[in-house]
KOLKE-17584 format. One record per atom (N, C-alpha, C, O): atom name; x, y, z. Coordinates in steps of 0.1 Angstrom, whole numbers, plus 2048, in hexadecimal, padded with zeros to 3 digits. Last residue first. Example, Ala and Ser with C-alpha at 12.3 -4.5 7.8 and 13.67 -1.06 7.14 Angstrom:
 guvo  c1  c2  c3
    N 880 7EA 847
   CA 889 7F5 847
    C 881 800 84F
    O 886 80B 850
    N 884 7C7 84E
   CA 87B 7D3 84E
    C 884 7DF 84E
    O 88E 7DF 855
END
This chain:
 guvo  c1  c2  c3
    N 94A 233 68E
   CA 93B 237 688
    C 93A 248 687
    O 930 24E 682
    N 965 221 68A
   CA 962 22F 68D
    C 955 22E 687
    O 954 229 67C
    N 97B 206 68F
   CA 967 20B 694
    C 969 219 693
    O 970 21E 69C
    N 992 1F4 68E
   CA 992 200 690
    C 982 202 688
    O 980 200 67D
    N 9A0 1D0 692
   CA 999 1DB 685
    C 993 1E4 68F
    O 98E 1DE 699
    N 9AC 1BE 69B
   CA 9B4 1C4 692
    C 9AD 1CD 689
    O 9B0 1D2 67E
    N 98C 1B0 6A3
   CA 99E 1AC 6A4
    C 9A4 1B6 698
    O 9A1 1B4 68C
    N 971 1AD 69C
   CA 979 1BC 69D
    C 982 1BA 69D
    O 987 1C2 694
    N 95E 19D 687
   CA 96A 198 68D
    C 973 1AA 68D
    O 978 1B1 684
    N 93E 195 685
   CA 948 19F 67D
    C 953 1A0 68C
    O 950 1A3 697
    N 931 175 67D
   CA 934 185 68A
    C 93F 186 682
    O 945 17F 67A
    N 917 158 678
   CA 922 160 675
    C 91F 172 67F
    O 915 178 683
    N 90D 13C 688
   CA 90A 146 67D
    C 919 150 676
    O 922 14B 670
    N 90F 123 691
   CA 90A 126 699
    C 905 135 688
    O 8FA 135 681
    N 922 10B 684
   CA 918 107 68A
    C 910 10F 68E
    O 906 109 691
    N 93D 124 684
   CA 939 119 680
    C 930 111 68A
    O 933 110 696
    N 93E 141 67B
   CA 93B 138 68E
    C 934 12C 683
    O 92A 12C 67C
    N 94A 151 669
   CA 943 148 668
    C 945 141 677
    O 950 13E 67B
    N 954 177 663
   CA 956 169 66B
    C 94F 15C 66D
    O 94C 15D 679
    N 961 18D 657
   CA 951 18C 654
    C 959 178 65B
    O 962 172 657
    N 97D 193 65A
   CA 976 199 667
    C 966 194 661
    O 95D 198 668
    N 98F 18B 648
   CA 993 18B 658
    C 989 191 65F
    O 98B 195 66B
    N 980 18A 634
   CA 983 17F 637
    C 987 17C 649
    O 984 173 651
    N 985 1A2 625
   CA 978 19E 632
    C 975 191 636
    O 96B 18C 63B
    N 999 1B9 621
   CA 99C 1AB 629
    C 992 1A5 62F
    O 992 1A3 63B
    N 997 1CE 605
   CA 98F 1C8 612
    C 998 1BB 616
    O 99C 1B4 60D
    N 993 1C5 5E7
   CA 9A3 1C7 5F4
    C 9A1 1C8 5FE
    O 9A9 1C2 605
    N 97D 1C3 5D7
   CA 97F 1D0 5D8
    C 98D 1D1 5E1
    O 993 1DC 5E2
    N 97A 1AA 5DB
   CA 97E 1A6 5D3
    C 984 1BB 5D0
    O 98C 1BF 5C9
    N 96F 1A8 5F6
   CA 97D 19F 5F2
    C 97D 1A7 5E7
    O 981 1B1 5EC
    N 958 1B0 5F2
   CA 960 1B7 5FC
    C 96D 1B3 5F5
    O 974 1BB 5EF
    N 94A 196 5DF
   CA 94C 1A5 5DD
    C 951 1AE 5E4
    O 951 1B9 5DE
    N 94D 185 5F3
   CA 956 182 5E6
    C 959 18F 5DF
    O 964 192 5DB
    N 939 187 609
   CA 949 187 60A
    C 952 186 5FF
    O 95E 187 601
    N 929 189 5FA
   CA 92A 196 600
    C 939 195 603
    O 942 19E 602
    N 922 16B 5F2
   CA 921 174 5E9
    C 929 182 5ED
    O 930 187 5E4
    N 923 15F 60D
   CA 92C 15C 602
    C 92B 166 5FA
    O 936 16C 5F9
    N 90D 16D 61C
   CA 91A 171 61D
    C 926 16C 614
    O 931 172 612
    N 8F7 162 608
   CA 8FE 171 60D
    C 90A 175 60C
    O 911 17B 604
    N 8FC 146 612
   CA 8FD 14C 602
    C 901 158 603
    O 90C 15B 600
    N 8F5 143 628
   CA 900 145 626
    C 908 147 618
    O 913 14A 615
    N 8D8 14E 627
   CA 8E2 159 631
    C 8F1 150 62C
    O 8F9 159 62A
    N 8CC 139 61A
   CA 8D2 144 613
    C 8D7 14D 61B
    O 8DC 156 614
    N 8D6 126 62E
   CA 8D9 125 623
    C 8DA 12F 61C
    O 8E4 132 616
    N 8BF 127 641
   CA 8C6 12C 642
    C 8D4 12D 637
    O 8DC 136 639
    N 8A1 132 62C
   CA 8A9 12D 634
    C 8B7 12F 634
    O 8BC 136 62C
    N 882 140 629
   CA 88A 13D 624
    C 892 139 62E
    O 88D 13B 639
    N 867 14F 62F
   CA 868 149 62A
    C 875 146 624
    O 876 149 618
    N 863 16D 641
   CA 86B 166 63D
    C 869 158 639
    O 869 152 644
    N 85C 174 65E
   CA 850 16F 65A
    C 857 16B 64C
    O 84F 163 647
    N 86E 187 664
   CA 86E 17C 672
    C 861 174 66A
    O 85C 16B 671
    N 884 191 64D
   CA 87A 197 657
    C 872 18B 65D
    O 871 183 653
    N 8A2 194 644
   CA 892 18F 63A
    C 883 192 641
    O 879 195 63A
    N 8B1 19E 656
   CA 8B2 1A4 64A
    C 8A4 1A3 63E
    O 89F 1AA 636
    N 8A6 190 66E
   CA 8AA 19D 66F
    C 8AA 1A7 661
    O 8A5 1B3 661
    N 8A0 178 66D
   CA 894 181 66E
    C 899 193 66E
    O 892 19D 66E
    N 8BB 16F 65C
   CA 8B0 16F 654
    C 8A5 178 658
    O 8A0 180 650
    N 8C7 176 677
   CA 8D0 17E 66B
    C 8C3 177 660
    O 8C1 181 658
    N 8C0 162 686
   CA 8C0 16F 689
    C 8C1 17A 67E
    O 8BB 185 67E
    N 8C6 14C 67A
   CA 8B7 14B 67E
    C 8B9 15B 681
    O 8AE 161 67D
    N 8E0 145 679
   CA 8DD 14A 66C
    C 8CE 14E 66B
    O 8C8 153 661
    N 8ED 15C 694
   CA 8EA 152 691
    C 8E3 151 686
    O 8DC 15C 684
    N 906 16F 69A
   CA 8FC 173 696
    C 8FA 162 692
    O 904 15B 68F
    N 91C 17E 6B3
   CA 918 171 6AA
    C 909 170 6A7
    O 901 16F 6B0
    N 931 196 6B6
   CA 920 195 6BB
    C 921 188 6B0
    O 927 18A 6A6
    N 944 1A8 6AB
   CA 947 19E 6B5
    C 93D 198 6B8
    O 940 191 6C2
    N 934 1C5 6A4
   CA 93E 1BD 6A3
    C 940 1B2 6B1
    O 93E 1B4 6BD
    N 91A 1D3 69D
   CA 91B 1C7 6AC
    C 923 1C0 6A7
    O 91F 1B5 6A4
    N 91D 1E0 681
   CA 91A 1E5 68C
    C 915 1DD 699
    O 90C 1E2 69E
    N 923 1C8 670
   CA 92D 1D1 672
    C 92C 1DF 681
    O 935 1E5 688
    N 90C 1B8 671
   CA 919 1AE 67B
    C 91F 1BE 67B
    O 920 1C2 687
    N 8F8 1CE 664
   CA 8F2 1C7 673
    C 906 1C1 678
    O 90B 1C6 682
    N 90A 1D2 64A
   CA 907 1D7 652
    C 905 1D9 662
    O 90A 1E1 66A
    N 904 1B8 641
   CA 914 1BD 640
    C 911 1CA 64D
    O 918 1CA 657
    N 8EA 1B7 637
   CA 8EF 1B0 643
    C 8FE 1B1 648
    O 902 1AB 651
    N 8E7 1C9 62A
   CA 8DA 1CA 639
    C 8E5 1C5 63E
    O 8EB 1CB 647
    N 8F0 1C3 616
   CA 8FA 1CF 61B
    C 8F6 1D3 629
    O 8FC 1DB 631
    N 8E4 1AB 60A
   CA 8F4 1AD 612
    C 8F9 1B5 61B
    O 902 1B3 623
    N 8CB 1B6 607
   CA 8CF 1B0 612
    C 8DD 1AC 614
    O 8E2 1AB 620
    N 8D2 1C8 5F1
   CA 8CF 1CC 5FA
    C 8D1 1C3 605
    O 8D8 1C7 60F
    N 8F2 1BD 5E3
   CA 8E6 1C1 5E3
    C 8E1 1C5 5EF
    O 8E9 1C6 5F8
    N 911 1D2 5E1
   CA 90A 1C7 5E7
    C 8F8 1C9 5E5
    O 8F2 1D4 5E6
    N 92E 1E0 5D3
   CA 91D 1DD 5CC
    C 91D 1CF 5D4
    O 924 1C5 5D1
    N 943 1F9 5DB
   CA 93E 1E9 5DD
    C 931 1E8 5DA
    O 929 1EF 5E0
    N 957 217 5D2
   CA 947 20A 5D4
    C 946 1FE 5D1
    O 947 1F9 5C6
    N 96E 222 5E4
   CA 967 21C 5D4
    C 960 213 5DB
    O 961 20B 5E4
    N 976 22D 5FB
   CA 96F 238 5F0
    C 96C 22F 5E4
    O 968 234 5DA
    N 985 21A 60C
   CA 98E 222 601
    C 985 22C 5F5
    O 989 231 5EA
    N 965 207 5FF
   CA 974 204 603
    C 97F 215 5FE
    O 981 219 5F3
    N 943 20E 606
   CA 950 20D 5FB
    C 959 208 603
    O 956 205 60F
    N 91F 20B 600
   CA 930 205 605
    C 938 207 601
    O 939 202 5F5
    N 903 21E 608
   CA 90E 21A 600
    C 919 211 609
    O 91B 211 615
    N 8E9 22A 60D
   CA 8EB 217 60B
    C 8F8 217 600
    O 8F9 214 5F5
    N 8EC 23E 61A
   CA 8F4 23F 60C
    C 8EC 234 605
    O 8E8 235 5F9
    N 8E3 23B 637
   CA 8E1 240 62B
    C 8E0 243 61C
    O 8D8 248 614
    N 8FA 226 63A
   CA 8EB 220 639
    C 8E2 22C 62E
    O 8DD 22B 623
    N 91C 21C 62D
   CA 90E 22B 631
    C 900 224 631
    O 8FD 21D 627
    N 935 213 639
   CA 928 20D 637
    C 91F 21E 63B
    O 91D 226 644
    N 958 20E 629
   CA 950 21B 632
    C 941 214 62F
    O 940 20F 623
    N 978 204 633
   CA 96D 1FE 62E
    C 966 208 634
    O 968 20D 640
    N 990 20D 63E
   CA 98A 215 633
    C 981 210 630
    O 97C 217 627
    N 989 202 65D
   CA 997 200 650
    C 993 204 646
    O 991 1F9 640
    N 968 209 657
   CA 971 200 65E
    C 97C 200 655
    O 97B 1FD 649
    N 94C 21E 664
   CA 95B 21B 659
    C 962 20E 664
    O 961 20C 670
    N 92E 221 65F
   CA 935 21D 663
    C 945 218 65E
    O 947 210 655
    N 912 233 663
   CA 921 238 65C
    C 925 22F 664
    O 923 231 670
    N 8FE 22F 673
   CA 8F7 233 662
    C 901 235 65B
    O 8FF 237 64F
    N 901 23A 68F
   CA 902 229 685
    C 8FE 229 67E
    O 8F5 221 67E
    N 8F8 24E 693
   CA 907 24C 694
    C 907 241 68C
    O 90F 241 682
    N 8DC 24C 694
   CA 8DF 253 690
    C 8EE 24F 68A
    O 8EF 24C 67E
    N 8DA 241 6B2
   CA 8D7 239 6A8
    C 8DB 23C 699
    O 8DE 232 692
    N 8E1 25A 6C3
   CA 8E9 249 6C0
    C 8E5 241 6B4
    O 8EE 23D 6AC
    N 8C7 264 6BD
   CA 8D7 269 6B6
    C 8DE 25D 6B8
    O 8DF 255 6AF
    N 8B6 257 6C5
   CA 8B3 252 6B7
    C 8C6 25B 6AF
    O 8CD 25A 6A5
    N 8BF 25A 6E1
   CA 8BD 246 6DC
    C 8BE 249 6CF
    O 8C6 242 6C9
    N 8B7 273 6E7
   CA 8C2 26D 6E8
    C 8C7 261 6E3
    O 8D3 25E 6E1
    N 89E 275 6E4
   CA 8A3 277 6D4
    C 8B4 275 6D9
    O 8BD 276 6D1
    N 890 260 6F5
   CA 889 25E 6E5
    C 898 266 6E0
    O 8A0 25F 6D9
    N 898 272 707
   CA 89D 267 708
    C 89E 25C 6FF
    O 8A6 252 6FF
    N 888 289 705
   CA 895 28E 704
    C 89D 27E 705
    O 8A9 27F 703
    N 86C 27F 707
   CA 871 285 6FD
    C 883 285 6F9
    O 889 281 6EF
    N 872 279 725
   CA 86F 26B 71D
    C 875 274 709
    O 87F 271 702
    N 875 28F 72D
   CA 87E 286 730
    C 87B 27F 727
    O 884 27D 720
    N 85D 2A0 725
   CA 868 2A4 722
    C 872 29C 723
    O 87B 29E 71B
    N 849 28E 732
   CA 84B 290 726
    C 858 295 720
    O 85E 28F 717
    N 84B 277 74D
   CA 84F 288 74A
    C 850 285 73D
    O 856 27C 73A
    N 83C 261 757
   CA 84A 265 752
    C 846 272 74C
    O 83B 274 748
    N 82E 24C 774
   CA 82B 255 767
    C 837 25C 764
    O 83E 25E 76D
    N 845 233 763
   CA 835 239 761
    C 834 23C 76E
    O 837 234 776
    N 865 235 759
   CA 85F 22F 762
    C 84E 239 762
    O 84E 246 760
    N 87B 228 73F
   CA 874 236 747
    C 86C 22E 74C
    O 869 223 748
    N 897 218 72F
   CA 88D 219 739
    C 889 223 73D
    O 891 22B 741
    N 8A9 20F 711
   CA 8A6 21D 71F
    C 89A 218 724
    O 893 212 71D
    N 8AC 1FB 703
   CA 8BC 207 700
    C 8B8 212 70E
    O 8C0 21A 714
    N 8AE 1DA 70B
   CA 8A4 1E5 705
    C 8AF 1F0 70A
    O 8B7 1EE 713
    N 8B7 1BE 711
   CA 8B6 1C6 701
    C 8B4 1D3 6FF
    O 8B6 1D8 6F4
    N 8B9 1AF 723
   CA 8B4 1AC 717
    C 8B2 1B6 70C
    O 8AB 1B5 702
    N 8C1 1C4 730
   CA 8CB 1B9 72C
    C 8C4 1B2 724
    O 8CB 1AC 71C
    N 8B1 1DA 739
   CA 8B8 1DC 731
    C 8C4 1D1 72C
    O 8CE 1D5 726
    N 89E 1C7 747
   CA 89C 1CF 73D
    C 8A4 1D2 731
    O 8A1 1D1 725
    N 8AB 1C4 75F
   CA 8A8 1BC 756
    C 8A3 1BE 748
    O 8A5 1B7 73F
    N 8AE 1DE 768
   CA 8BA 1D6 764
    C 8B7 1CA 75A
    O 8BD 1C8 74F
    N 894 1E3 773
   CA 89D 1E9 769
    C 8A9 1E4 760
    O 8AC 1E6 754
    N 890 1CF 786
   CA 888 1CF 775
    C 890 1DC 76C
    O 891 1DB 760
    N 8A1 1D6 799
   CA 8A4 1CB 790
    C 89A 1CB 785
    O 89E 1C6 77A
    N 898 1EB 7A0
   CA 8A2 1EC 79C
    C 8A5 1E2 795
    O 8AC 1E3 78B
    N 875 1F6 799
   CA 87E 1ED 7A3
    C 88D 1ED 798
    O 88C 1ED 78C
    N 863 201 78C
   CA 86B 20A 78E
    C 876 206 796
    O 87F 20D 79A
    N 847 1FF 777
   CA 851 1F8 781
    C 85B 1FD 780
    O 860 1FE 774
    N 836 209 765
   CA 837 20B 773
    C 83C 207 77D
    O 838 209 788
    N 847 20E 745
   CA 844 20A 750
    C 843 20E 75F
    O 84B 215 765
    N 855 20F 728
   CA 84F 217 72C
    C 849 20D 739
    O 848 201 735
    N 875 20A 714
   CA 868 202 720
    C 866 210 728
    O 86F 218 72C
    N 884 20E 6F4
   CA 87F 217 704
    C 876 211 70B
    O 86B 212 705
    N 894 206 6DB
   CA 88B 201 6E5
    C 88D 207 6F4
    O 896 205 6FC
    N 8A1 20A 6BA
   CA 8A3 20F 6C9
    C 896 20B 6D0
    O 88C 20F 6C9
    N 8A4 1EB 6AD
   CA 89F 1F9 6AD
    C 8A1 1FD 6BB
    O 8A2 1F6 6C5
    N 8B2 1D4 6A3
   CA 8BD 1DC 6AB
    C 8B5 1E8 6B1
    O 8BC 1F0 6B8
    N 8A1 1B8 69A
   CA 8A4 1C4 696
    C 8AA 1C6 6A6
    O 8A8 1BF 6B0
    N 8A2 19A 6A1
   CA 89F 19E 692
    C 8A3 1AF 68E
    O 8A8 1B2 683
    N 8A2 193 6BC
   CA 8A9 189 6B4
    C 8A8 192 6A6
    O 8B0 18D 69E
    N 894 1A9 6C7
   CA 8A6 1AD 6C8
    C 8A9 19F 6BF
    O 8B4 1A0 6BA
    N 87C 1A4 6CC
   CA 881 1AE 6C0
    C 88E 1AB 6C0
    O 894 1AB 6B5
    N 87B 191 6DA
   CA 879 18C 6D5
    C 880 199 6C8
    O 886 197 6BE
    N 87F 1A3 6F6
   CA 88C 196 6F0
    C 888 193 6E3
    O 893 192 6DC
    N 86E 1AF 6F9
   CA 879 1B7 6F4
    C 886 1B0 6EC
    O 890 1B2 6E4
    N 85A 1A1 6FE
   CA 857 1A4 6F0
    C 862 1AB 6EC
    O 863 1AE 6E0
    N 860 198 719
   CA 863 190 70F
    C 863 193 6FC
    O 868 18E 6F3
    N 85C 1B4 722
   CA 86B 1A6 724
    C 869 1A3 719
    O 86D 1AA 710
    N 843 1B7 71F
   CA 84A 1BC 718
    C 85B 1B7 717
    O 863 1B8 70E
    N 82C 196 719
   CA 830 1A4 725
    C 83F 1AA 719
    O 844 1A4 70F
    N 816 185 70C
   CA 827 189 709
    C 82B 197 70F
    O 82D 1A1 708
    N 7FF 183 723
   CA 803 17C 71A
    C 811 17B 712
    O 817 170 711
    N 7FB 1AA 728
   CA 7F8 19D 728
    C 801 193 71B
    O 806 196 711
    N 818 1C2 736
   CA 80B 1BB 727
    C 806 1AB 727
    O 80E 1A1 726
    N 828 1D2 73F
   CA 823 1C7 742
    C 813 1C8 739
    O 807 1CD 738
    N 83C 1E2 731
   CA 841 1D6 731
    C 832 1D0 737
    O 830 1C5 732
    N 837 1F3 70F
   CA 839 1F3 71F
    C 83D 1E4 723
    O 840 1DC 71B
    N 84F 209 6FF
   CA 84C 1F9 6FC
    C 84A 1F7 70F
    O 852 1F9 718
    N 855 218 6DD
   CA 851 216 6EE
    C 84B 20E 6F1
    O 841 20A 6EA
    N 874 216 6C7
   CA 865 211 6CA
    C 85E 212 6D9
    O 864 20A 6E1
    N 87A 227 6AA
   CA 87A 227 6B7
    C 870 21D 6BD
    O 865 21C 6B8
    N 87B 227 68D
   CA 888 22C 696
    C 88A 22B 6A4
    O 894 22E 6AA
    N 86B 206 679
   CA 86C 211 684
    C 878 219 689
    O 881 211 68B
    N 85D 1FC 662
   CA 86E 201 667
    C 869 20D 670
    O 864 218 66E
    N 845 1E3 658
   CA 84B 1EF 659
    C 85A 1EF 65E
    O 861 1E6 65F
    N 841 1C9 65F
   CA 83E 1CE 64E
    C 843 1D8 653
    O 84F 1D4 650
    N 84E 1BC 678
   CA 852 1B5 66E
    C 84B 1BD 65C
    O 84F 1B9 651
    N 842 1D4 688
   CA 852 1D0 684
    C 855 1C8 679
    O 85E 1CC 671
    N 827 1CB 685
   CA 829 1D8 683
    C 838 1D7 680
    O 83B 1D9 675
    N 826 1B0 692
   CA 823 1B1 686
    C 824 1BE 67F
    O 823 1BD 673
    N 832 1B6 6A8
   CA 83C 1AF 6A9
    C 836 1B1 696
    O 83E 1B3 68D
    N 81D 1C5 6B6
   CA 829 1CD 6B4
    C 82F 1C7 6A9
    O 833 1CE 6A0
    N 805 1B5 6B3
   CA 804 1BF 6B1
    C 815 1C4 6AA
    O 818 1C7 69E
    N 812 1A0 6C9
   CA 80F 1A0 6BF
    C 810 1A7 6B6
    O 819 1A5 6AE
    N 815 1B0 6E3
   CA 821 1AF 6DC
    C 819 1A8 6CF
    O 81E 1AF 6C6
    N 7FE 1CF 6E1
   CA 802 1C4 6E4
    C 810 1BE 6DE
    O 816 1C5 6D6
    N 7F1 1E3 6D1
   CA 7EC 1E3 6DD
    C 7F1 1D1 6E3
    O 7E9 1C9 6E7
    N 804 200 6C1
   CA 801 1ED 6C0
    C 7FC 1EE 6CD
    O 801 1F6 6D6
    N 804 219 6A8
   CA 801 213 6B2
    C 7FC 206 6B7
    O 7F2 202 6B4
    N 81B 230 69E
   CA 812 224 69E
    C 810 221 6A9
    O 816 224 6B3
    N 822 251 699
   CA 821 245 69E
    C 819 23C 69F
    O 80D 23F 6A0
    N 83C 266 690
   CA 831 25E 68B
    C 82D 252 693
    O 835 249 694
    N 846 286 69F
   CA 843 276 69D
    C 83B 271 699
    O 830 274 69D
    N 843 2A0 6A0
   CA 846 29B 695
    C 84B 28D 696
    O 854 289 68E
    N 839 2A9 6BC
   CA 847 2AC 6B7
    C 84F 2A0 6AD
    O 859 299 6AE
    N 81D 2A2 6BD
   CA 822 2B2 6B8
    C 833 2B6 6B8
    O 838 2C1 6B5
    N 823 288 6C0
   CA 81E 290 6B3
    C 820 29F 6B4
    O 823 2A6 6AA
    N 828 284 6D7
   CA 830 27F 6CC
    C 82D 28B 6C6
    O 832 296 6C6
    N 80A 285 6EA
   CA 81A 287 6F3
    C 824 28C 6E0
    O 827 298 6DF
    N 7FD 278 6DD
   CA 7FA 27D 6DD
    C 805 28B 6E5
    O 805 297 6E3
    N 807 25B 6E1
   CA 805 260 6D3
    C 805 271 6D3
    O 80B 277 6CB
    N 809 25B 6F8
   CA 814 256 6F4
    C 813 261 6E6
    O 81A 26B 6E3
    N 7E8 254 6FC
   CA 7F1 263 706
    C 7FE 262 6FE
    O 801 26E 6FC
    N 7E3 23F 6EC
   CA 7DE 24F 6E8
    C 7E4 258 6F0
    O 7E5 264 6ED
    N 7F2 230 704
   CA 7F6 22E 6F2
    C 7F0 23E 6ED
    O 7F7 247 6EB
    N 7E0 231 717
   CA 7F2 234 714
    C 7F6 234 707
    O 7FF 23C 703
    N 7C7 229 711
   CA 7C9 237 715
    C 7DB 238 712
    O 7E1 241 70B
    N 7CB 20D 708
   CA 7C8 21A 702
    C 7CC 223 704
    O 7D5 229 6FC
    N 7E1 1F9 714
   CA 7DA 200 717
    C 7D9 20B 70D
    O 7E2 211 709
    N 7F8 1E4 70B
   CA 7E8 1E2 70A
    C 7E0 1EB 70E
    O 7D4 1E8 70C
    N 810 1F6 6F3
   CA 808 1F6 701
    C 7F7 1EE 704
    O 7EC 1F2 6FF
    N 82A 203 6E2
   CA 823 1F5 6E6
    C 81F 1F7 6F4
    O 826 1F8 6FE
    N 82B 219 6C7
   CA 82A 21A 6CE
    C 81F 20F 6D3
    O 814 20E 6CF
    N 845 220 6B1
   CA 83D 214 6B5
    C 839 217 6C4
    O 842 218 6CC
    N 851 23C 69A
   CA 84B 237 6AD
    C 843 22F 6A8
    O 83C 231 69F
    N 85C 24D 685
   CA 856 246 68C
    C 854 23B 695
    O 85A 231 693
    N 86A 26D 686
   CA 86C 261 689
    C 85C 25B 68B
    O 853 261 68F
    N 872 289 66B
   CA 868 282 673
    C 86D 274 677
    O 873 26E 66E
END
């Protein structure tokens, strides 16, 4: 079973959404705004989220930007705008699909489980023998295990899957600690001191690819390194 966020100021859509899901073993919540959503992401884990765009006060633009500083979840905008440039716009700030209202169930369905197999794929990621199972919550090198705690392995994980991507230490706190976090950027670099010592110390070279942007945060550095998920 998946569970679905499902973001709409309108009633009726949210219970047709709901009501659409459920008989093909979705769980879904329900937020009637970006408030609502942004407080539902920060205590729960979602695999999907539908997400309309024109909502009073924090329209869905903007509520899509605001998830993308913290989590990667797959995000679908549901909308009655169908102009070419709101599409486009859409999908550069962040969001993985667009369907246009009214949408065909079977499409929107078949578009839900194309996003959650992608999504799927990234639960295995190897690099130069270094292998990340989300599943597993395991790490090894070469088949032996690296012991990182949980937030190391969140965040080893997030740079290793958007190689080359600069993560700022404000991103990598709401991402790994969750957007309401009490703490700073300091211990994102404790982390990675700690996480980088334990790769090192297994023959890993994570020196050459866990990368400090000085001033800005840290990116997992692809140069000379081979991605298979």
């Amino acid at each position: 079973m998946h569970k679905v966020l499902l973001v709409d100021d309108e009633q009726r859509m949210v219970d047709l959404l709901d009501l659409y899901l459920q008989p093909y073993d979705y769980i879904c919540v329900k937020a009637y705004g970006a408030e609502d959503a942004l407080q539902y992401l920060d205590q729960e884990t979602f695999d999907i989220v539908l997400l309309d765009i024109m909502m009073p006060e924090i329209d869905g633009w903007e509520l899509c930007r605001k998830i993308r500083l913290f989590s990667d979840v797959p995000v679908i905008m549901l909308t009655a705008r169908e102009q070419q440039e709101d599409i486009v716009k859409g999908l550069r700030i962040g969001a993985d699909d667009y369907i246009t209202k009214p949408f065909d169930e079977e499409e929107l369905l078949a578009r839900m489980e194309a996003l959650l197999r992608r999504r799927a794929s990234q639960s295995r990621i190897e690099w130069n023998g270094l292998v990340w199972e989300k599943d597993r919550h395991q790490l090894t090198y070469h088949k032996e295990p690296i012991k990182l705690t949980p937030k190391e392995f969140e965040m080893l994980g997030l740079l290793m899957k958007n190689p080359d991507k600069v993560f700022s230490r404000e991103q990598l706190l709401d991402a790994v600690w969750g957007i309401n976090a009490e703490t700073e950027g300091r211990t994102v670099d404790s982390h990675v001191r700690n996480m980088r010592e334990k790769i090192r110390e297994s023959g890993f070279p994570v020196d050459e690819h866990v990368k400090t942007v000085w001033g800005v945060g840290y990116k997992w550095l692809s140069q000379n390194g081979k991605l298979s998920s």
